[in-house]
PDB file of N, CA, C and O in Angstrom:
ATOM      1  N   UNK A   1       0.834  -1.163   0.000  1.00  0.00           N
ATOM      2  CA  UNK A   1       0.000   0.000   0.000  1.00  0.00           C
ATOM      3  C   UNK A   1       0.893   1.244   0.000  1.00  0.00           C
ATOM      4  O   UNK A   1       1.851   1.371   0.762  1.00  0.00           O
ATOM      5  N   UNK A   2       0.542   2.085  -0.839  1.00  0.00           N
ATOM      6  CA  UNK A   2       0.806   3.478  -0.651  1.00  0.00           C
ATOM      7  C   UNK A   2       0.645   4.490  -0.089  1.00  0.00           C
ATOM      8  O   UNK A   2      -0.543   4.812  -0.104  1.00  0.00           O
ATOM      9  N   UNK A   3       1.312   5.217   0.448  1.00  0.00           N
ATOM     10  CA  UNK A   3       0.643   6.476   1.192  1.00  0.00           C
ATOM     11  C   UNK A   3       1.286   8.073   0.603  1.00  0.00           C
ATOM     12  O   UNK A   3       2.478   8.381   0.609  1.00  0.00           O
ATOM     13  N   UNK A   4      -0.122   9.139   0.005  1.00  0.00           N
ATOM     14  CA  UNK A   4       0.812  10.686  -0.501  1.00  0.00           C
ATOM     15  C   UNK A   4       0.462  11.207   0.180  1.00  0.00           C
ATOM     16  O   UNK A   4      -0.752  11.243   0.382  1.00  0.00           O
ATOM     17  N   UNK A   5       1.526  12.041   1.060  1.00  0.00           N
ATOM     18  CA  UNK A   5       1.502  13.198   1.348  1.00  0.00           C
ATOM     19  C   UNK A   5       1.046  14.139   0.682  1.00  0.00           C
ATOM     20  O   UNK A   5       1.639  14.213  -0.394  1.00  0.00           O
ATOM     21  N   UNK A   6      -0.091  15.255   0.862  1.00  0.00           N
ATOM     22  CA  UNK A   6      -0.445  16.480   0.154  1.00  0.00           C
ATOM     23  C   UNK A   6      -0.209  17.503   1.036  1.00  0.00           C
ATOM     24  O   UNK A   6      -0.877  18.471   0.670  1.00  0.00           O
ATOM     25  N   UNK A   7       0.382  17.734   1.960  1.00  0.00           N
ATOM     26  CA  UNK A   7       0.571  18.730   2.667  1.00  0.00           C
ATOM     27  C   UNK A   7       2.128  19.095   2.741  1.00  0.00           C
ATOM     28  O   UNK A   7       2.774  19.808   3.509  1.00  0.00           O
ATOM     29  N   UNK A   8       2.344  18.602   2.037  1.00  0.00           N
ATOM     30  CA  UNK A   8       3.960  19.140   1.674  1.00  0.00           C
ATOM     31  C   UNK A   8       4.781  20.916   1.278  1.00  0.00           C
ATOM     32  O   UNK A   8       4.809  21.578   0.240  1.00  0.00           O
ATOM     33  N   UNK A   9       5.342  21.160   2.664  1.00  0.00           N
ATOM     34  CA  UNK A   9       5.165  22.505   2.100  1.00  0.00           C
ATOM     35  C   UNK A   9       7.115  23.141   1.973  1.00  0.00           C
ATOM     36  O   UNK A   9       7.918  22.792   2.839  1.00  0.00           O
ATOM     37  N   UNK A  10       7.410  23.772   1.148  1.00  0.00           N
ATOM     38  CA  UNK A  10       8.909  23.847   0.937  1.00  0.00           C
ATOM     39  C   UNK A  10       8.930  25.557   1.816  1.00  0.00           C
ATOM     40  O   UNK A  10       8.090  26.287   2.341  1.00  0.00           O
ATOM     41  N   UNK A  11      10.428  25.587   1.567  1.00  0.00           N
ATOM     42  CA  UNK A  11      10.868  26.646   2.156  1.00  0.00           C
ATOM     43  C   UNK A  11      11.588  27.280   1.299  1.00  0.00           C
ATOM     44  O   UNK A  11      12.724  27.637   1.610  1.00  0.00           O
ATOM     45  N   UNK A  12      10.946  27.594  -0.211  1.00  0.00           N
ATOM     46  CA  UNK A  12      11.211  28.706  -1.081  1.00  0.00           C
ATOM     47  C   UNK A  12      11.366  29.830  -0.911  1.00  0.00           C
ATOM     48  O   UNK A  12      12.418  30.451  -1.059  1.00  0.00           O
ATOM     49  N   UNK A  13      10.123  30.321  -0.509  1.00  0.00           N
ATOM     50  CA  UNK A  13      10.089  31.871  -0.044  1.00  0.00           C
ATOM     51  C   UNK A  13      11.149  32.264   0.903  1.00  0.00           C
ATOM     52  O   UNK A  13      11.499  33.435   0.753  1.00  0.00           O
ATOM     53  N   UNK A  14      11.584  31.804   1.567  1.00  0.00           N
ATOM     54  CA  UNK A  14      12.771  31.742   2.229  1.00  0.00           C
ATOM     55  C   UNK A  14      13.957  32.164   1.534  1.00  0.00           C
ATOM     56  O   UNK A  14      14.501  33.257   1.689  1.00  0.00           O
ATOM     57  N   UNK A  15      14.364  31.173   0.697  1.00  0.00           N
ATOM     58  CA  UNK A  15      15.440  30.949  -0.322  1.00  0.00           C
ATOM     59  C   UNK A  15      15.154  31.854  -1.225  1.00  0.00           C
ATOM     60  O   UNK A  15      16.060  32.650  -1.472  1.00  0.00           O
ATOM     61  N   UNK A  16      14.001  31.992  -1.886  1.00  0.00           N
ATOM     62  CA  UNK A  16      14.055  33.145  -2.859  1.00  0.00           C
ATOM     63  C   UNK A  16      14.054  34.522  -2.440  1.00  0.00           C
ATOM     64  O   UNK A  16      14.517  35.465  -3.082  1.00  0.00           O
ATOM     65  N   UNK A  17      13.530  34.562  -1.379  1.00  0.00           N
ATOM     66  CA  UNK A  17      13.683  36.166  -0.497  1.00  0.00           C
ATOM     67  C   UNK A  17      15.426  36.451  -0.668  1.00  0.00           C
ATOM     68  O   UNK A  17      16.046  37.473  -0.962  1.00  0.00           O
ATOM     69  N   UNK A  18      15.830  35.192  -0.370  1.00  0.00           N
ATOM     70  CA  UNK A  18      17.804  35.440   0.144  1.00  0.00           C
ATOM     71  C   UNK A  18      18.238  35.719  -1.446  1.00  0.00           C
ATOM     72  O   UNK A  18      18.850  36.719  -1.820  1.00  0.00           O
ATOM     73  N   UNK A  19      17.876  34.830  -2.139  1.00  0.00           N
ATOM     74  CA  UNK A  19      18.336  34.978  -3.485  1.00  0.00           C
ATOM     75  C   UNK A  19      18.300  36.198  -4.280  1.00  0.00           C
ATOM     76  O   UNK A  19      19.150  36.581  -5.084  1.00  0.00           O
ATOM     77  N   UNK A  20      16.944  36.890  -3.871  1.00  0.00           N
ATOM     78  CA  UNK A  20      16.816  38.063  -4.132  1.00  0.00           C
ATOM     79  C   UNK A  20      17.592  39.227  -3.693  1.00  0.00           C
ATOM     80  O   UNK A  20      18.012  40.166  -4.368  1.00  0.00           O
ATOM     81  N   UNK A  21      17.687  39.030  -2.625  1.00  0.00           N
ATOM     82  CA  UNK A  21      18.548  40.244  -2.131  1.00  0.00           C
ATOM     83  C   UNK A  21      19.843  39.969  -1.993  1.00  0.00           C
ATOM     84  O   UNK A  21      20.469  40.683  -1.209  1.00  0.00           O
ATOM     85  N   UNK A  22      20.504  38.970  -2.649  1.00  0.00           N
ATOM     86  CA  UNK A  22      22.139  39.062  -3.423  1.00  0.00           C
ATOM     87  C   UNK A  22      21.956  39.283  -4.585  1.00  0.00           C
ATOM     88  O   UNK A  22      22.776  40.107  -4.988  1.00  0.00           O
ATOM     89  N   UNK A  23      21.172  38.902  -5.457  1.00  0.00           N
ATOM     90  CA  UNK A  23      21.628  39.766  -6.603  1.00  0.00           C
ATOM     91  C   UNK A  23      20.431  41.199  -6.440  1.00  0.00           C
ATOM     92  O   UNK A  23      20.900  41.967  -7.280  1.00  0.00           O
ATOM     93  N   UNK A  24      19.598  41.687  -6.028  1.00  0.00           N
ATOM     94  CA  UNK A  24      19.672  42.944  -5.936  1.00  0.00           C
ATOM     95  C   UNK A  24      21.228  44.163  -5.150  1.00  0.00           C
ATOM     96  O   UNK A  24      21.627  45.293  -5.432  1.00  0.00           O
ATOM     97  N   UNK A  25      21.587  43.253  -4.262  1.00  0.00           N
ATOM     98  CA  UNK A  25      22.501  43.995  -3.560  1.00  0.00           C
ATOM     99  C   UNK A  25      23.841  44.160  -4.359  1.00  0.00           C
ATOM    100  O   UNK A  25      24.637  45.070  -4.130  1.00  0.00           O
ATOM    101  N   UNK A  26      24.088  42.805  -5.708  1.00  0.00           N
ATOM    102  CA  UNK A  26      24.905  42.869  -6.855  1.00  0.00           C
ATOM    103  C   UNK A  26      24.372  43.636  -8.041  1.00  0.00           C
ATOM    104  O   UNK A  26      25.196  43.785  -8.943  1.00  0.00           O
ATOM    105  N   UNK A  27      23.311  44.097  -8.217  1.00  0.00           N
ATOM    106  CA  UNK A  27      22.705  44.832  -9.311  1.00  0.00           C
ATOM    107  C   UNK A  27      23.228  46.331  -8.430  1.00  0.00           C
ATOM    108  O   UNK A  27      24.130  47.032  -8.889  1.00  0.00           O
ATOM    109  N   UNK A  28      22.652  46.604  -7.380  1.00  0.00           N
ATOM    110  CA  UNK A  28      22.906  48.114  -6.898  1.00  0.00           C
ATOM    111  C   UNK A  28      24.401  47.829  -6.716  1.00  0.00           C
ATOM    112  O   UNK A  28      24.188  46.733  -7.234  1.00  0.00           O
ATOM    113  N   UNK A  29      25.362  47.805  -6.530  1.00  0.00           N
ATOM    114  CA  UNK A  29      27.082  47.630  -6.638  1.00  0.00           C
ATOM    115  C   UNK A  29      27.350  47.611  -8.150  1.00  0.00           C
ATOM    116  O   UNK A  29      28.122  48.508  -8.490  1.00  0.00           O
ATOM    117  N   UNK A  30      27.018  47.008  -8.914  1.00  0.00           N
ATOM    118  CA  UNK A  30      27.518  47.139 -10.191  1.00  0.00           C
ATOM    119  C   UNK A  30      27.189  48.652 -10.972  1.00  0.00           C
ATOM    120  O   UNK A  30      27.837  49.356 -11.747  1.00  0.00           O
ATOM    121  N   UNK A  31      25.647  48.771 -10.252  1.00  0.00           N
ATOM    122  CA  UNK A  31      25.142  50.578 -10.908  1.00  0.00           C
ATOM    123  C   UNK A  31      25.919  51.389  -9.994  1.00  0.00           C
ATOM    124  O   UNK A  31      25.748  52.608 -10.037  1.00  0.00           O
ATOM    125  N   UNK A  32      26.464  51.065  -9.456  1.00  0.00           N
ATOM    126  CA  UNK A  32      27.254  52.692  -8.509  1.00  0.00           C
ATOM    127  C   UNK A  32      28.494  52.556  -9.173  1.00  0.00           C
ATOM    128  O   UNK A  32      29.111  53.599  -9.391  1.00  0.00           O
ATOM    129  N   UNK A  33      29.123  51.178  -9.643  1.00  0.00           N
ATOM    130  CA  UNK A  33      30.429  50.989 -10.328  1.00  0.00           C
ATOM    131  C   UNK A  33      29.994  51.425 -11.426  1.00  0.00           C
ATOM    132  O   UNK A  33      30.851  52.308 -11.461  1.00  0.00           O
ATOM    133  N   UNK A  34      29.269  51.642 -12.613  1.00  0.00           N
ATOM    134  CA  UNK A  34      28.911  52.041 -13.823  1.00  0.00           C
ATOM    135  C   UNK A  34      29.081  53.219 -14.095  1.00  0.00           C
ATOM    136  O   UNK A  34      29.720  53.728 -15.017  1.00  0.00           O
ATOM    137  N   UNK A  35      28.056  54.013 -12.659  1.00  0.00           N
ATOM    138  CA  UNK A  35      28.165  55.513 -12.727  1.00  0.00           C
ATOM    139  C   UNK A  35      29.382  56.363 -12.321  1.00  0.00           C
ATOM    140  O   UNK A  35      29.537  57.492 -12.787  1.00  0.00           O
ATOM    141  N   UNK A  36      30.252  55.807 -11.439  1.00  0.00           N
ATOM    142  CA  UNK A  36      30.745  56.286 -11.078  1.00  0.00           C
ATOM    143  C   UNK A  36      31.961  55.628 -12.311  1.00  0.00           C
ATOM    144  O   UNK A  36      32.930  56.357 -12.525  1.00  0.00           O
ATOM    145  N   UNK A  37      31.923  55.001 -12.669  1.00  0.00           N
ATOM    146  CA  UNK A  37      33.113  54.831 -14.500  1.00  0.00           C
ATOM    147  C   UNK A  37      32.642  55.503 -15.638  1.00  0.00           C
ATOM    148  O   UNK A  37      33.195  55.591 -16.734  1.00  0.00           O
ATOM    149  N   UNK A  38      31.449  56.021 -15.235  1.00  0.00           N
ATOM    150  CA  UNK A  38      30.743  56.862 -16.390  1.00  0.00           C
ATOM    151  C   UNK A  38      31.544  58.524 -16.161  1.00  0.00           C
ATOM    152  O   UNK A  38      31.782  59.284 -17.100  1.00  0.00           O
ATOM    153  N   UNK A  39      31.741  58.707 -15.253  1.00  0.00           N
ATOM    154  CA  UNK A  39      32.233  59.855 -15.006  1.00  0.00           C
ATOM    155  C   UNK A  39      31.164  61.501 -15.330  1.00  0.00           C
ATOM    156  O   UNK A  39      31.422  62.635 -15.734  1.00  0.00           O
ATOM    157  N   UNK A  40      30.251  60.957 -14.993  1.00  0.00           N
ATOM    158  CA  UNK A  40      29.152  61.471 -15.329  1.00  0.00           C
ATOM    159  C   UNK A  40      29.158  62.827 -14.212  1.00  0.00           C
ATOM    160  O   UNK A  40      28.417  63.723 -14.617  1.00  0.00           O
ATOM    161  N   UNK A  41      29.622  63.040 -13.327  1.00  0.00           N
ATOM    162  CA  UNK A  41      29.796  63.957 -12.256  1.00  0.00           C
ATOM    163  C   UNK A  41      30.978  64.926 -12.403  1.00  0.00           C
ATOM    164  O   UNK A  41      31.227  66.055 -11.979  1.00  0.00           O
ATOM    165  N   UNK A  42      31.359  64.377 -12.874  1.00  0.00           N
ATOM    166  CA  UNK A  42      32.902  65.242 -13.439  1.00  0.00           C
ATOM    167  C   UNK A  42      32.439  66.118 -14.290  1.00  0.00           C
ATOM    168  O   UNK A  42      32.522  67.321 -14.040  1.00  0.00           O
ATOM    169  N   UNK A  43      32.004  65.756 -15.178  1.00  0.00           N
ATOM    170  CA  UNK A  43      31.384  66.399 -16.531  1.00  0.00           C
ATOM    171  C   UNK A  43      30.593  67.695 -16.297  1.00  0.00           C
ATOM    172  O   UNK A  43      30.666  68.712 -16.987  1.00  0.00           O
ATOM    173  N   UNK A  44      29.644  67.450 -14.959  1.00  0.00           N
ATOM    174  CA  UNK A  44      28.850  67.949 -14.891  1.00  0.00           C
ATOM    175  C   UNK A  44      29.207  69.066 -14.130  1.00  0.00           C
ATOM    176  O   UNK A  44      28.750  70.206 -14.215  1.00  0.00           O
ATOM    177  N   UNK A  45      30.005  68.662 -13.432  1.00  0.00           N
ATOM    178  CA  UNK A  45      30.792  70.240 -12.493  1.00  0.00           C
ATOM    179  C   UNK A  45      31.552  70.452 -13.365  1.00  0.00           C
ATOM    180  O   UNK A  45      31.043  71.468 -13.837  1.00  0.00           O
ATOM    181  N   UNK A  46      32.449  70.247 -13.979  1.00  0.00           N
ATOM    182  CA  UNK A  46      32.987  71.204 -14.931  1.00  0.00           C
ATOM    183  C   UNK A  46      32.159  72.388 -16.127  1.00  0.00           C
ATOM    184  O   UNK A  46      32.465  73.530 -16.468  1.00  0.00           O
ATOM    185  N   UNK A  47      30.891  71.378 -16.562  1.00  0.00           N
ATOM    186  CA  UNK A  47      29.825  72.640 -17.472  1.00  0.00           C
ATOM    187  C   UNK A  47      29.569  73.280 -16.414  1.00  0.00           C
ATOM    188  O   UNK A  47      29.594  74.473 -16.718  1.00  0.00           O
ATOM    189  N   UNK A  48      29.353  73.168 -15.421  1.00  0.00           N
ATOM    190  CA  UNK A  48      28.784  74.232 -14.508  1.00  0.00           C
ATOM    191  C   UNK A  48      29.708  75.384 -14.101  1.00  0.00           C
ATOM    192  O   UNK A  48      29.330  76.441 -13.596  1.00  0.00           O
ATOM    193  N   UNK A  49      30.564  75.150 -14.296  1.00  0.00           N
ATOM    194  CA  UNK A  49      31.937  76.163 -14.007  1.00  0.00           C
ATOM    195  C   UNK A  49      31.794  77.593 -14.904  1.00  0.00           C
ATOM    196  O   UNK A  49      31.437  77.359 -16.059  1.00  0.00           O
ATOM    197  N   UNK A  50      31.948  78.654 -14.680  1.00  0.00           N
ATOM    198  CA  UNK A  50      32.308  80.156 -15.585  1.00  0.00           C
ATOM    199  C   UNK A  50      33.224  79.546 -17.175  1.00  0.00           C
ATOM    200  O   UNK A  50      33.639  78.387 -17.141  1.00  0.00           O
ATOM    201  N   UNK A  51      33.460  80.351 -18.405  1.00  0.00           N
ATOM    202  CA  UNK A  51      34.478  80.192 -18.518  1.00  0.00           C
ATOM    203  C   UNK A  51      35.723  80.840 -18.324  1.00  0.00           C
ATOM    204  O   UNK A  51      36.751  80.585 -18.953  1.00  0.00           O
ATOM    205  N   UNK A  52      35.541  82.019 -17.081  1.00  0.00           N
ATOM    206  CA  UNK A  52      36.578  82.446 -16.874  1.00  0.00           C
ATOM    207  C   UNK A  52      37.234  80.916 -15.459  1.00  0.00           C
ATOM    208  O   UNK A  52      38.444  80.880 -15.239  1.00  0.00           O
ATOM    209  N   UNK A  53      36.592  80.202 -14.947  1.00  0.00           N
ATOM    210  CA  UNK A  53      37.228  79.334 -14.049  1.00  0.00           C
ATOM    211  C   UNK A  53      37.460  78.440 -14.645  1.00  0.00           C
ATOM    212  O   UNK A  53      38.091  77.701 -13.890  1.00  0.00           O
ATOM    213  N   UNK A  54      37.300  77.742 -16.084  1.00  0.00           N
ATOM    214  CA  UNK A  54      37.854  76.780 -17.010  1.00  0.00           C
ATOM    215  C   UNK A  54      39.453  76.725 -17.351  1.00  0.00           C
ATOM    216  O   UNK A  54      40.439  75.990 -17.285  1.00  0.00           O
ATOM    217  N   UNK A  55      38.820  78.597 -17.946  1.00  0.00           N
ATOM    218  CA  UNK A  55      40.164  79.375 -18.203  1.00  0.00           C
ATOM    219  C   UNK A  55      41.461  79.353 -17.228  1.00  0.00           C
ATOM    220  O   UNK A  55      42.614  79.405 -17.657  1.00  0.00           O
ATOM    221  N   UNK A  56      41.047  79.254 -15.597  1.00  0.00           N
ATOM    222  CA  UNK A  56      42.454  79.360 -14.770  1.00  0.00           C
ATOM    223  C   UNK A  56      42.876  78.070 -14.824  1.00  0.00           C
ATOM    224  O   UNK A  56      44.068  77.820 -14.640  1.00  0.00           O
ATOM    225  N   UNK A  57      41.707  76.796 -15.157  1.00  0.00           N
ATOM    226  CA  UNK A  57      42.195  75.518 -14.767  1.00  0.00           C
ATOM    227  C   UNK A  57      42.977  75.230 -16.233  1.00  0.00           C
ATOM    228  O   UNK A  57      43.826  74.347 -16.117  1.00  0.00           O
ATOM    229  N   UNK A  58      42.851  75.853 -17.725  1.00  0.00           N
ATOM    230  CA  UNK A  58      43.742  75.664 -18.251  1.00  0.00           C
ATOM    231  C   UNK A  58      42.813  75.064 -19.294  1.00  0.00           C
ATOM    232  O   UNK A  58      43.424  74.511 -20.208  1.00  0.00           O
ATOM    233  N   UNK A  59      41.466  75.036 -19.386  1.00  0.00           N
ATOM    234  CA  UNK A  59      40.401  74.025 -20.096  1.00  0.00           C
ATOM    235  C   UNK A  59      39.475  75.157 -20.747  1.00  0.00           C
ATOM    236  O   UNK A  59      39.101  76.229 -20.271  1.00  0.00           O
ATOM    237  N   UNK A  60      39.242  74.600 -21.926  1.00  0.00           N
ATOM    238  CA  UNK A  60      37.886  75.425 -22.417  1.00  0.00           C
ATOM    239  C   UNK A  60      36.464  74.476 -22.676  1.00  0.00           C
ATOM    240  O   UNK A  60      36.645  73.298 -22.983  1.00  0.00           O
ATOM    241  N   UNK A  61      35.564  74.804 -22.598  1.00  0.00           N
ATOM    242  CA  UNK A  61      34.374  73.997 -23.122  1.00  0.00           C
ATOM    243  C   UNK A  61      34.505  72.738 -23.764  1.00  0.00           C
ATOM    244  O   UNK A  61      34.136  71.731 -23.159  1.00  0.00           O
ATOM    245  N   UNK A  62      35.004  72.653 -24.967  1.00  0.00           N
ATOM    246  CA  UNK A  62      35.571  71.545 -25.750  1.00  0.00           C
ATOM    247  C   UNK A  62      36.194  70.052 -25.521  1.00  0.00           C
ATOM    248  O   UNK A  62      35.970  68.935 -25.988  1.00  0.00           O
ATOM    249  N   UNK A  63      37.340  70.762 -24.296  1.00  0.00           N
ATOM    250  CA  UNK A  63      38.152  70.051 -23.868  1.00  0.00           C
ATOM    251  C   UNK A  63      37.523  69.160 -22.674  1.00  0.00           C
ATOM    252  O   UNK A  63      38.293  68.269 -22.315  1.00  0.00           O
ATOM    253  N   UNK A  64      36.948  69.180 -22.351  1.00  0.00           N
ATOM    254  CA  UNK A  64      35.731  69.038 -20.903  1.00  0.00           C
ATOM    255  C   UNK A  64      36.014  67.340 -21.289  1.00  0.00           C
ATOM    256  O   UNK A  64      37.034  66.800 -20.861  1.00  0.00           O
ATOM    257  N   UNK A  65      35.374  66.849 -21.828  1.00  0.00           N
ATOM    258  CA  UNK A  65      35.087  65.420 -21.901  1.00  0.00           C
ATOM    259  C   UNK A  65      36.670  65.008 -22.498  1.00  0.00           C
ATOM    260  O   UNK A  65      36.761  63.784 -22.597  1.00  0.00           O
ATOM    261  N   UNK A  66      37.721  65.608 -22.848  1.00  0.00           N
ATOM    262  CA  UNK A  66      38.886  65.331 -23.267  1.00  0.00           C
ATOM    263  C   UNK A  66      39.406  64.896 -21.910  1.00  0.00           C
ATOM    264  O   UNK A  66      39.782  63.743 -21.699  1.00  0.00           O
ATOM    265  N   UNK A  67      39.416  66.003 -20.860  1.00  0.00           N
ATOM    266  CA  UNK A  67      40.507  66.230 -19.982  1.00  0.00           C
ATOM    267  C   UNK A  67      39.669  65.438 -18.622  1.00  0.00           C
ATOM    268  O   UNK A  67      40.280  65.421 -17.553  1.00  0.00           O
ATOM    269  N   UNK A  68      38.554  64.921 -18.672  1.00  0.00           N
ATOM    270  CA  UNK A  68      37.942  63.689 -17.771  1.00  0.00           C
ATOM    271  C   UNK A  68      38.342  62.539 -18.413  1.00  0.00           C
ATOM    272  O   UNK A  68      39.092  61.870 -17.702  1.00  0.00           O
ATOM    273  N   UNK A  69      38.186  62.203 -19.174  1.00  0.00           N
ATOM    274  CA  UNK A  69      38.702  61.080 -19.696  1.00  0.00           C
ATOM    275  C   UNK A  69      40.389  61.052 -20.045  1.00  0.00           C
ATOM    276  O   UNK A  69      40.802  59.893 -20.002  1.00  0.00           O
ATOM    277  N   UNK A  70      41.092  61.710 -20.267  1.00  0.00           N
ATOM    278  CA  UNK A  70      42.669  61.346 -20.147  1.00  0.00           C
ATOM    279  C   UNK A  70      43.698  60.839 -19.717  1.00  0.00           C
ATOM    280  O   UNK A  70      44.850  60.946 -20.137  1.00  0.00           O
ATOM    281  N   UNK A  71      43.149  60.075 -18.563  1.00  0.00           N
ATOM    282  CA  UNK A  71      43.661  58.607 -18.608  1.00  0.00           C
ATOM    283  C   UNK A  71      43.398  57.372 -18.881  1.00  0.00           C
ATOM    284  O   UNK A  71      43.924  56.356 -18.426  1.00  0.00           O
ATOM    285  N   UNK A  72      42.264  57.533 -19.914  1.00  0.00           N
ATOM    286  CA  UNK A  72      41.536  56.289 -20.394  1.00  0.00           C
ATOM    287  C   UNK A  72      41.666  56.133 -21.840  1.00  0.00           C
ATOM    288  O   UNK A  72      41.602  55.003 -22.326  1.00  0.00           O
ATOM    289  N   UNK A  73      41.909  57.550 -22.846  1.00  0.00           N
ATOM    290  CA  UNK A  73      42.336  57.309 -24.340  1.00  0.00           C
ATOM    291  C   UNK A  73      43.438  58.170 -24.242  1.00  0.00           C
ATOM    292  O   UNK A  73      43.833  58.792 -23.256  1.00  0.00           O
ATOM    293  N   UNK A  74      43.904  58.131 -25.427  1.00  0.00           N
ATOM    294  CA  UNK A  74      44.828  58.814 -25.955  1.00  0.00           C
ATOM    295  C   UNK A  74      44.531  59.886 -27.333  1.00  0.00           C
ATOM    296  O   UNK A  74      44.775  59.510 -28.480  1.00  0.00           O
ATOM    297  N   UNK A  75      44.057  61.047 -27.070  1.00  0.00           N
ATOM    298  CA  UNK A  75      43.718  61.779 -28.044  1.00  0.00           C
ATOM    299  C   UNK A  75      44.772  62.685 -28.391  1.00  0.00           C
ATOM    300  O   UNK A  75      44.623  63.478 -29.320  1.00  0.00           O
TER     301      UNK A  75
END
């Protein structure tokens, strides 16, 4: 004779709760590494600058995305 259990209950939600929040906690670490390799903040305080304060740092408008990035190409 056989006997089924139907009241069988797992402990997914558990596991998938945990699962979830390593790779959310690896999704938010990889976007702060992105943005912050994007150099997206740099950029942005420098347009915000006069161009007479470009001018003392030695930069004009143009050069902006040159002189953030210059240790990454070679232009």
């Amino acid at each position: 004779m056989t006997t089924h259990a139907t009241d069988i209950r797992h402990q997914t939600p558990v596991l998938r709760n945990a699962a979830t929040s390593l790779f959310a906690g690896i999704g938010r670490g990889f976007r702060r590494y992105l943005h912050q390799r994007s150099r997206v903040d740099q950029i942005e305080a420098l347009n915000a600058k006069s161009d007479a304060e470009l001018h003392q740092m030695g930069l004009t408008r143009d050069n902006i995305a040159r002189h953030v990035f210059r240790d990454t190409f070679y232009i």
